[in-house]
Every structure is written in structure tokens, then in C-alpha cells.
C-alpha positions as CSV (number, residue, x, y, z in Angstrom):
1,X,0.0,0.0,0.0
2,X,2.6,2.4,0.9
3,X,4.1,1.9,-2.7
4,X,0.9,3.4,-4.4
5,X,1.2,6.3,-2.0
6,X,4.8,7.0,-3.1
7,X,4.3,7.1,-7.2
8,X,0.7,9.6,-6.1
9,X,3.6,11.9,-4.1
10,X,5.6,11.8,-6.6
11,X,2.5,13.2,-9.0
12,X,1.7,15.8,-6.7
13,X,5.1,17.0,-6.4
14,X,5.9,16.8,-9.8
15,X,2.5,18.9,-10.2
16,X,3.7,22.3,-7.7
17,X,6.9,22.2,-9.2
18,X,5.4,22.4,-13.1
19,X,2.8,25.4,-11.4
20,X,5.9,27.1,-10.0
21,X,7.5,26.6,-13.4
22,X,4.4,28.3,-15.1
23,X,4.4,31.5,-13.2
24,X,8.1,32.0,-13.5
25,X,9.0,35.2,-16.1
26,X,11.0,34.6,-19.6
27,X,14.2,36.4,-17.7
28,X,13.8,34.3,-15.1
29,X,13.7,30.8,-17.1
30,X,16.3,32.4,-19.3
31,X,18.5,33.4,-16.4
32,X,18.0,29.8,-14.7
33,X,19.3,27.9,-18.4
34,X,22.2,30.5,-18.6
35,X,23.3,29.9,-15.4
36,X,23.5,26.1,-15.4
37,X,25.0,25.8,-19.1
38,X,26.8,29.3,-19.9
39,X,29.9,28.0,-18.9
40,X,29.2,25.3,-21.2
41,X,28.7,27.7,-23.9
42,X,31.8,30.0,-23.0
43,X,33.9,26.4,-23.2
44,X,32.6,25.5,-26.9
45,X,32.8,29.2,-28.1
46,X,36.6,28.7,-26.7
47,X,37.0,25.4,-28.4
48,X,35.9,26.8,-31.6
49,X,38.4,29.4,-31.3
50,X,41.1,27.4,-31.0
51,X,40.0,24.6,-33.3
52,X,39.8,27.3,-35.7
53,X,43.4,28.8,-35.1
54,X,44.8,24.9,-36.4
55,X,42.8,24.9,-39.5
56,X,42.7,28.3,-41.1
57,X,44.5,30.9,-42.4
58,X,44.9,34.6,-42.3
59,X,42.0,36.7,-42.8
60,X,39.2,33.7,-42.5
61,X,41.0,33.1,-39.0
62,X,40.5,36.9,-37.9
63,X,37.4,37.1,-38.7
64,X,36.2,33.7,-37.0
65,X,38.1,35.2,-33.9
66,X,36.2,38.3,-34.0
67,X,33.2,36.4,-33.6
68,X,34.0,33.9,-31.0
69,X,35.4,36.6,-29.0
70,X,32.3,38.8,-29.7
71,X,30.0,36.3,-28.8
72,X,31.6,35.3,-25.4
73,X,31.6,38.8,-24.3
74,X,27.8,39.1,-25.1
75,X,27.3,35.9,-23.4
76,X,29.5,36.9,-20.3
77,X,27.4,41.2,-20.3
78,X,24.0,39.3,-20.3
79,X,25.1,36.9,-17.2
80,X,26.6,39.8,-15.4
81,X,22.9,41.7,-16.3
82,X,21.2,38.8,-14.9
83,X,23.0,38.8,-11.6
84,X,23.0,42.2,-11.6
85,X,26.4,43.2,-11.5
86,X,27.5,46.6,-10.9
87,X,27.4,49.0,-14.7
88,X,30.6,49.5,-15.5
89,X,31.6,53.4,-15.3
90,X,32.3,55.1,-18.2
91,X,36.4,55.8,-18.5
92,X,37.3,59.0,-18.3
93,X,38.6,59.6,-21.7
94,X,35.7,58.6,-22.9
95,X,33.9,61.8,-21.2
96,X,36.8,63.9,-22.4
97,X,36.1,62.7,-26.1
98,X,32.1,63.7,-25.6
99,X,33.5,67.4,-24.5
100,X,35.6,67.7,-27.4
101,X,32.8,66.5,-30.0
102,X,30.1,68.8,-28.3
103,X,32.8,71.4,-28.8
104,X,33.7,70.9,-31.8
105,X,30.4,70.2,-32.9
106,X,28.6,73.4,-31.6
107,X,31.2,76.3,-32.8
108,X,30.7,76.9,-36.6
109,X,33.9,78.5,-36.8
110,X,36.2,77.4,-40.0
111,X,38.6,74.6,-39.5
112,X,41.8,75.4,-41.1
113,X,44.5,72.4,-41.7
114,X,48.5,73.5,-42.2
115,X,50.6,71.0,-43.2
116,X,54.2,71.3,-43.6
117,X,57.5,68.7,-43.9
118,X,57.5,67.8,-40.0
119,X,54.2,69.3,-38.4
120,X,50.4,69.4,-39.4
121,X,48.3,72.3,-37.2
122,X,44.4,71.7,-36.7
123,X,43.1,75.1,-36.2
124,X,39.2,75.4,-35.0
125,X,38.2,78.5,-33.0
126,X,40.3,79.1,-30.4
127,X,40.9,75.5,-30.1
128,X,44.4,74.6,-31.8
129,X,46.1,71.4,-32.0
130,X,49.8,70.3,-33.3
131,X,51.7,67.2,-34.1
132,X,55.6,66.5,-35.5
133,X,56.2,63.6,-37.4
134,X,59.3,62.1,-35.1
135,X,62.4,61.9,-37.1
136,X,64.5,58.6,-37.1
């Protein structure tokens, strides 16, 4: 008798987990499958890479690198989204690049170029900029 009662726990168990399952979000069934096979997924991108390396040449080779690579580091920015990791910061060169576009950007003074054996002179505005071609 007790071995009828077993299988009909088994049922009813099997029953609030599939309801649990059916109220869980997309993100949250997604999140679960990344984080039991990403690894998995990082490994094979990493094994394509390097299969790749023995069989091709050049510019094929580059390109399938750029991929792998590109694909691993989308894989790794949607795990760190799901565990909510911490945004990275911008750099601060980055801001310092912005500034100089808006600036550029929002004067409608000329832009003059000089360009002579050694040096070439950007001149916009006020803003002036200068480099030498290092001698050898």
C-alpha cells in the first residue's frame, strides 16, 4: 500500500513544481538555463576558437576570432545583467572625447588644416592642436 502512496507523491510534487514553473517570467527561465550551461557555452565558443586557429589561415582566421570573441563577451554582459552586476563606469577619456565633439560640434567657426614637412596644425576656434612627425 505504501508503494501506491509514493508514485501519487511523486504526481503531486511533480505537479507544484510544473505550477511554480508556469508562473516564472522569460528572464527568469532564461537566467536559470544561462546559469547552469553558460559555462558550457563559453567552453565551446573557446573550443571553436582554437580549433579554428589549427585549420585556417589569415583573414578567415580573424574574422572567425572576432566572432568567438564577440560572442563570449555578449554571453559573459548578459550573465553579469542577470546577476545584476554593478554597470561598468564610463572611463574617463571617454567623457573627455564627448567634450571635445560637443565642442567641436557646436562652434561653426572654420577649420583650417596647415601641413608642412614635420608638423600638421588643426586650427578650430580658439581650439588649436599640433603634431611632428618624429624623425628617425
Amino acid at each position: 500500500m505504501k508503494q501506491s502512496e509514493k508514485p501519487k507523491e511523486q504526481i503531486l510534487a511533480k505537479i507544484e513544481i510544473d505550477k511554480i514553473y508556469a508562473k516564472s517570467t522569460a528572464k527568469e527561465i532564461a537566467s536559470k538555463h544561462l546559469g547552469k550551461h553558460a559555462i558550457n557555452y563559453i567552453t565551446i565558443l573557446v573550443v571553436i576558437g582554437v580549433i579554428s586557429s589549427t585549420h585556417l589561415e589569415g583573414g578567415a582566421l580573424t574574422a572567425v576570432i572576432g566572432l568567438v570573441s564577440t560572442a563570449a563577451m555578449a554571453l559573459i554582459g548578459i550573465l553579469q545583467h542577470i546577476v545584476g552586476a554593478k554597470e561598468i563606469e564610463e572611463k574617463p577619456e571617454i567623457e573627455i572625447i564627448k567634450s571635445l565633439i560637443s565642442q567641436l560640434s557646436d562652434k561653426n567657426d572654420p577649420m583650417q588644416v596647415d601641413v608642412t614637412d614635420t608638423d600638421v596644425t588643426v586650427t578650430k576656434g580658439e581650439s588649436k592642436v599640433t603634431t611632428s612627425k618624429n624623425k628617425k
